[in-house]
C-alpha positions in Angstrom: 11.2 6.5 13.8 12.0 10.5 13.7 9.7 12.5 12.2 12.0 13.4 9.5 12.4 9.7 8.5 9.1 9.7 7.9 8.3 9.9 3.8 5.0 11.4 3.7 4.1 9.4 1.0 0.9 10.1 -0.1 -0.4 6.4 0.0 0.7 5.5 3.2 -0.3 5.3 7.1 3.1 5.4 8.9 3.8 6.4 12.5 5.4 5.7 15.9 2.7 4.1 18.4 3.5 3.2 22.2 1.0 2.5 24.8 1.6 1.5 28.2 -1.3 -0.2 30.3 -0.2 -1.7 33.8 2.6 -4.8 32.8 1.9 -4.1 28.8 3.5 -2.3 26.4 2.9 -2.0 22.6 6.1 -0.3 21.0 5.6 -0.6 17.2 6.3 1.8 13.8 4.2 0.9 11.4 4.1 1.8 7.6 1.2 0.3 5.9 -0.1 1.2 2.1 -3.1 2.9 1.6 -4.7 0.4 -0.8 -5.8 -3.4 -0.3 -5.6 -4.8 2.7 -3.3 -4.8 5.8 -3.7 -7.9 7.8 -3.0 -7.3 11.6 -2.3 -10.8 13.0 -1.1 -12.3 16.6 -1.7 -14.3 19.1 -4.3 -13.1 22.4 -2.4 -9.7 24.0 -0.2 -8.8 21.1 -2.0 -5.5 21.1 -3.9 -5.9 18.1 -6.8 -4.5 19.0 -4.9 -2.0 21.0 -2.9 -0.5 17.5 -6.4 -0.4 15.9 -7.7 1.5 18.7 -4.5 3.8 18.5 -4.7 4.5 14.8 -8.4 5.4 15.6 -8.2 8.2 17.6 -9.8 5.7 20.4 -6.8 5.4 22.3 -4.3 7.6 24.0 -0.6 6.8 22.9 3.0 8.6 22.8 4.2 8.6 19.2 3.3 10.3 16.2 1.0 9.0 12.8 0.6 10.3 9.9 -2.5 9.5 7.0 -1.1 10.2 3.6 0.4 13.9 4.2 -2.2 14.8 7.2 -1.3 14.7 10.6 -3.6 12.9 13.0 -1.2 12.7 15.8 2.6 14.8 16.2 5.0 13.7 18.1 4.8 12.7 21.8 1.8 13.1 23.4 0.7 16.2 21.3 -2.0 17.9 19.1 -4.1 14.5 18.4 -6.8 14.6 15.3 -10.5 13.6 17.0 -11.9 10.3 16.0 -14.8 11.6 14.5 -12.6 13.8 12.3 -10.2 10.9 11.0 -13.0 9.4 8.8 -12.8 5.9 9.7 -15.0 3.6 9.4 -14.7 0.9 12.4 -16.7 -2.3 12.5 -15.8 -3.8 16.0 -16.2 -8.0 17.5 -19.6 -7.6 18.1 -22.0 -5.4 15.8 -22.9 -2.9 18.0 -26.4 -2.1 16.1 -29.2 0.1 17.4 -31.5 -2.8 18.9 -34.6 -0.1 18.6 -33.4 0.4 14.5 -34.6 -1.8 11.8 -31.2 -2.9 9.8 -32.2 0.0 7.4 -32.5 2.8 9.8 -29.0 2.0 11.3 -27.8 2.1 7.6 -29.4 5.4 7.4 -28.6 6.5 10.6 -25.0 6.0 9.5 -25.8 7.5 6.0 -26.7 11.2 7.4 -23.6 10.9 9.8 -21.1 11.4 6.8 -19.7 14.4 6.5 -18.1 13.9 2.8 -19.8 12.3 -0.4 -19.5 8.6 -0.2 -17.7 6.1 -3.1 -20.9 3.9 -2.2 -24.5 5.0 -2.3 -26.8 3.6 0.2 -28.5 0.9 -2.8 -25.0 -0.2 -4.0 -24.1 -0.9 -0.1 -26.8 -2.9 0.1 -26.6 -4.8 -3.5 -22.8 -5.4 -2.7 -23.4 -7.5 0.9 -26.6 -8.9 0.0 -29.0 -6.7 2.2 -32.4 -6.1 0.5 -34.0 -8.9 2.5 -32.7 -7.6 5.5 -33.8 -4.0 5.7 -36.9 -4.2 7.4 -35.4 -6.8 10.1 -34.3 -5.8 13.6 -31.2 -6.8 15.4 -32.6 -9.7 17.0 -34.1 -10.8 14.4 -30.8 -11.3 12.3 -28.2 -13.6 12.8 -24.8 -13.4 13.8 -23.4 -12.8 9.9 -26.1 -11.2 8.9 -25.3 -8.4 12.0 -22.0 -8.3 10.9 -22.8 -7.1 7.0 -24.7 -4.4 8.3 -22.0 -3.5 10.9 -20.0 -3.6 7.6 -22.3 -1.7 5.2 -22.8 0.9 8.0 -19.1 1.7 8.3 -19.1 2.4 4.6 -21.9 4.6 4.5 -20.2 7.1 6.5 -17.6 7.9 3.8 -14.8 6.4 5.3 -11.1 6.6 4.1 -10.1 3.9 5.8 -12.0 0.5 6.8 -11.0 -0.5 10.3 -12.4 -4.3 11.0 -11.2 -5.6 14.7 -11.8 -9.1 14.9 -15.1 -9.1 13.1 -15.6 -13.0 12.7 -14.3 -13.8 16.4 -18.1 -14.5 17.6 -19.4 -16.2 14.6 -19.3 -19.9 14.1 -17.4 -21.3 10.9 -20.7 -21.6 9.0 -21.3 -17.5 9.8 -17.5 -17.3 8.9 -17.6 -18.9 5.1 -20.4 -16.8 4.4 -18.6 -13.5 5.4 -15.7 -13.9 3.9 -16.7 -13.8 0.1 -18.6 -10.7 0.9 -15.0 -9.1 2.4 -13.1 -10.3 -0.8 -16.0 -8.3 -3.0 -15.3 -5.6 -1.3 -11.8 -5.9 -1.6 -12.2 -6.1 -5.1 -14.6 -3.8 -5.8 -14.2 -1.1 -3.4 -11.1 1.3 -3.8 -10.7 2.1 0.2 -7.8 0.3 2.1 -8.7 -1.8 5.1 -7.3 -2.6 8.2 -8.1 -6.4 8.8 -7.6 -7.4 12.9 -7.6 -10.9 13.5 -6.1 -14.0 15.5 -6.9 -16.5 12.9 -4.3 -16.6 9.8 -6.3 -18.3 7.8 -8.2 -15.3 7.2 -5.6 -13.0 7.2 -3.8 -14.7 4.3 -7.2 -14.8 2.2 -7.6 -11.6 2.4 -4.6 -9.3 3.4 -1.9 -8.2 0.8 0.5 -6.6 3.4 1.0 -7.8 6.9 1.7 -7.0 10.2 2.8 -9.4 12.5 2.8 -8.8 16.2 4.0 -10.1 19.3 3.7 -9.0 22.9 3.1 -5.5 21.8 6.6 -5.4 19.4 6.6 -5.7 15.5 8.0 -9.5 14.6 7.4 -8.7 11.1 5.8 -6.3 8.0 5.5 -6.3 4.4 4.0 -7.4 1.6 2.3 -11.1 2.3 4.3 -12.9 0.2 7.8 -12.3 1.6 6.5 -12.2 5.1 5.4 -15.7 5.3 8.3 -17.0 3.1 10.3 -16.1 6.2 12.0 -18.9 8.5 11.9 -17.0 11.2 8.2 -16.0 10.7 7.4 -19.5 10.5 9.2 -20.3 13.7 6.9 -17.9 15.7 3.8 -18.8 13.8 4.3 -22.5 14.4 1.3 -24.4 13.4 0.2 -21.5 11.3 3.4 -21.4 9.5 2.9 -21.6 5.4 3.4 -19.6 2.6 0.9 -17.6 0.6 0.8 -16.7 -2.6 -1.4 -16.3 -5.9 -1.8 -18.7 -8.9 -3.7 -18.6 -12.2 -6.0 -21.5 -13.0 -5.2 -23.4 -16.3 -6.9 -26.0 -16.7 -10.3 -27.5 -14.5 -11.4 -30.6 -14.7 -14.9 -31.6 -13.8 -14.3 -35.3 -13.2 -12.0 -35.1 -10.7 -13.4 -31.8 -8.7 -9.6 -30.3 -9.4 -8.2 -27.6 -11.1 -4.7 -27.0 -11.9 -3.1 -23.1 -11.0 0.3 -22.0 -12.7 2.3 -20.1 -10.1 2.6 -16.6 -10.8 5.4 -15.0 -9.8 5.6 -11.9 -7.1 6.6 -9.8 -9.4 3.7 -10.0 -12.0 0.2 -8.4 -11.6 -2.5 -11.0 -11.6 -4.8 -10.2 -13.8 -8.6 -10.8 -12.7 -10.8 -11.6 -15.9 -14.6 -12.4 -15.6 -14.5 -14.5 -18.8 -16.1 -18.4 -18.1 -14.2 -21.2 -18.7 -15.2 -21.6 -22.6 -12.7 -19.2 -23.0 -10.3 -21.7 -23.5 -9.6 -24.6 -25.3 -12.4 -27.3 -24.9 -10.9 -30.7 -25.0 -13.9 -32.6 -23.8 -17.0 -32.4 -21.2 -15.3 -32.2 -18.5 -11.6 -30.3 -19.0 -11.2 -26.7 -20.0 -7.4 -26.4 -20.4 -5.2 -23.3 -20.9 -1.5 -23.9 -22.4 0.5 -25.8 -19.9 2.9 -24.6 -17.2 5.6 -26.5 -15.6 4.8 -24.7 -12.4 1.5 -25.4 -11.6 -0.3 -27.0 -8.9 -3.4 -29.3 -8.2 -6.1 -27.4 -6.0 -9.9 -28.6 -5.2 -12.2 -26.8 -7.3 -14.1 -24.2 -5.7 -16.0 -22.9 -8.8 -12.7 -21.9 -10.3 -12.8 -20.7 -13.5 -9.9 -20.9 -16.3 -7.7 -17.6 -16.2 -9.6 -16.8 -12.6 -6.6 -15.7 -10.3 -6.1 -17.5 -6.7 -4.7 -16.8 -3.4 -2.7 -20.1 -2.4 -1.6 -20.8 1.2 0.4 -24.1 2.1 1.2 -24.9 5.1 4.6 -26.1 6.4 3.3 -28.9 8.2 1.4 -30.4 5.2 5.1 -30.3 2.7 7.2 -33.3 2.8 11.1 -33.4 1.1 12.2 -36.2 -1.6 15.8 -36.2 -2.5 14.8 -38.0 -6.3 11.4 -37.2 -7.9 8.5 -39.3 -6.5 7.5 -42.3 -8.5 4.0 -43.8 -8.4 2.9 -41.4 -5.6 -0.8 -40.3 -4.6 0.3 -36.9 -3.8 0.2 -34.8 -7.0 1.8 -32.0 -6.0 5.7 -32.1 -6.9 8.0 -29.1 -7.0 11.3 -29.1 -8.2 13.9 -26.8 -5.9 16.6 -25.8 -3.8 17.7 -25.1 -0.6 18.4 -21.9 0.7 17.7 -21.8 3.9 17.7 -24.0 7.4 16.5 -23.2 11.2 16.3 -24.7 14.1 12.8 -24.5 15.5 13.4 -23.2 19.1 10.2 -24.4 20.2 10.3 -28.0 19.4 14.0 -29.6 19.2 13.1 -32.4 16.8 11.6 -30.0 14.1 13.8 -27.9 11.3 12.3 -25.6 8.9 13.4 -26.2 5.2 13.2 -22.7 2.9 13.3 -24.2 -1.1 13.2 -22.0 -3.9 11.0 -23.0 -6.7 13.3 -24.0 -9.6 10.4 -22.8 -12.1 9.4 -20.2 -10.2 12.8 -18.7 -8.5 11.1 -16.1 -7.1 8.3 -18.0 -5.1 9.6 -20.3 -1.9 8.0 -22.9 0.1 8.5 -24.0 3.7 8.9 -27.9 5.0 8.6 -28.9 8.5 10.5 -31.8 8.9 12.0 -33.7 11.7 16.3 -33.3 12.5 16.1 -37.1 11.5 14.7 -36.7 8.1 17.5 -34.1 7.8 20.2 -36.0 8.5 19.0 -38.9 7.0 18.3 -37.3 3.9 21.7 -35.5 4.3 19.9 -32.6 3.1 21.8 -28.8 3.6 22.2 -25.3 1.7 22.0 -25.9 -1.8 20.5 -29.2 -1.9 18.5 -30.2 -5.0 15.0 -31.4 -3.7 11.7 -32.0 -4.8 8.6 -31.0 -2.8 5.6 -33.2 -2.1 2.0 -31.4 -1.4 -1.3 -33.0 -1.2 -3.9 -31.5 -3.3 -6.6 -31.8 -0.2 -3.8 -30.1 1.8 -3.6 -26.7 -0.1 -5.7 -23.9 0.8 -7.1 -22.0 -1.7 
């Protein structure tokens, strides 16, 4: 990417990044927004934490960035912007927190280290992740999560304008992982500063991220908004067991007796729209169902203390969707999708695998991908333009 190609568009990070270390190489333009969050995904030696590093100031590369309209690196090996003057807050793999510091005094050690007034003061930092109960504890005292919120809550207290988060839940178990996560989607949510999310495990990236970068052996594979990048076949072919589709739904209806709730697909073109009203907003049809107007799109999900009207993030994976020629009669999989073909590859890894790309008839904007064998193909005589209908088990989709 030339300098002049480059649109300086105030809410973007865009550059040209190369690094060479012994037999690696990370060659990648990059172009991420400057709101939400960027997910940074692949496999061991992709050079994810190497990019982070990069965009940090940490790391020496030949290339050229640019943060909004500043400059923090021109073109080749040139004038490079500090780390400490990039304001970037970094929260690394493992905490990294003054052993001799209460949890408090490395919050305030990071407090007097910012140089510009901070969106967060130090007592919303703490209400946000949950940290009153923690202040007076010292490293060792605290476990592995718990290290991690205060990595997280120090970062922000140095008035960053950018989160950077390399790997953060690598070293914690899954228990330490589920009770992370919610705090990341608050801030998310709550917090207008973009993030740069590192991590090997998709199933966090597509909870949280909103754009994505996919790498592999230090080359771009694919970017963009998450929804288009994981409707891809060729995505799906690299990601392999992580292949799936993400993308948002709007609960409708929950009913208590069965633990379910039913989300209406929204399309990728609409805004979500996030409303903190309870379930009696709707319609109350008994005790245990709270029902918005029906949807022909919608989908059967666990309930996880959804809401009516709450908006979802929905990933289903490629593995878990089977392919029916006729609707499904008398089936225990409530999850059936009218749609069509569009799309057909090859998986180049594994001969007796094709990937299926159908386009939601109610939804034409939204896709989901099928694994299936070449048999079930054939069998099924099934090509570009086929009519279908899609079968996903409720236990199956993540959300």
């Amino acid at each position: 990417m030339k300098q002049s190609e480059f649109n300086n568009n105030n809410y973007q990070i865009q550059g040209d990044i190369r690094v060479k270390k012994n037999n690696f190489m990370l060659d990648v333009s990059i172009n991420f927004p400057l709101n939400g969050v960027t997910g940074i995904f692949g496999h061991s030696g992709a050079g994810k934490t190497t990019l982070l590093r990069s965009i940090a100031g940490l790391e020496a590369f030949k290339g050229q960035l640019f943060f909004g309209e500043s400059c923090w690196q021109q073109k080749g090996y040139g004038k490079s912007l500090p780390a400490h003057q990039r304001s970037i807050g970094y929260v690394f793999q493992d905490a990294g927190l003054f052993l001799h510091l209460t949890a408090e005094g490395n919050l305030r050690f990071a407090e007097k280290r910012a140089t510009e007034k901070s969106i967060i003061s130090f007592d919303q930092v703490v209400e946000l992740l949950s940290l009153n109960k923690l202040l007076n504890n010292k490293p060792e005292q605290l476990s592995g999560g718990e290290k991690q919120r205060v990595a997280i809550a120090r970062a922000l207290l140095i008035a960053p304008k950018i989160l950077l988060l390399d790997e953060p839940l690598a070293s914690l178990g899954r228990t330490h992982k589920e009770d992370i996560l919610p705090y990341l989607e608050r801030l998310k949510g709550e917090l207008n500063i973009p993030m740069l999310y590192v991590s090997h495990n998709m199933d966090e990236i597509a909870r949280l991220s909103d754009h994505i970068l996919l790498l592999e052996n230090g080359n771009k594979l694919a970017e963009g908004p998450i929804h288009q990048v994981t409707s891809q076949l060729a995505v799906s072919e690299q990601l392999m067991s992580d292949a799936g589709v993400v993308m948002e739904g709007k609960v409708t209806a929950v009913h208590d007796d069965w633990h379910l709730v039913e989300a209406a697909i929204v399309s990728s073109t609409e805004t979500p729209t996030v409303t903190n009203e309870s379930a009696s907003s709707g319609i109350v049809l008994n005790k245990s169902i709270t029902k918005k107007p029906e949807l022909n799109n919608s989908l059967w999900l666990k309930n996880n203390n959804f809401t009516v009207d709450k908006t979802v993030r929905i990933r289903i994976l490629a593995k878990d969707v089977s392919i029916s020629k006729d609707k499904p009669k008398l089936s225990s999989i409530l999850n059936q999708l009218p749609g069509s073909i569009v799309e057909i590859l090859n998986d180049k890894h594994d001969q007796a695998i094709m990937h299926v790309k159908v386009c939601c008839n109610e939804s034409p904007d939204q896709f989901v991908i099928a694994s299936i064998t070449k048999k079930s193909l054939e069998e099924l005589a099934l090509s570009v333009g086929s009519s279908v209908w899609l079968q996903i088990k409720s236990v199956a989709v993540i959300a």
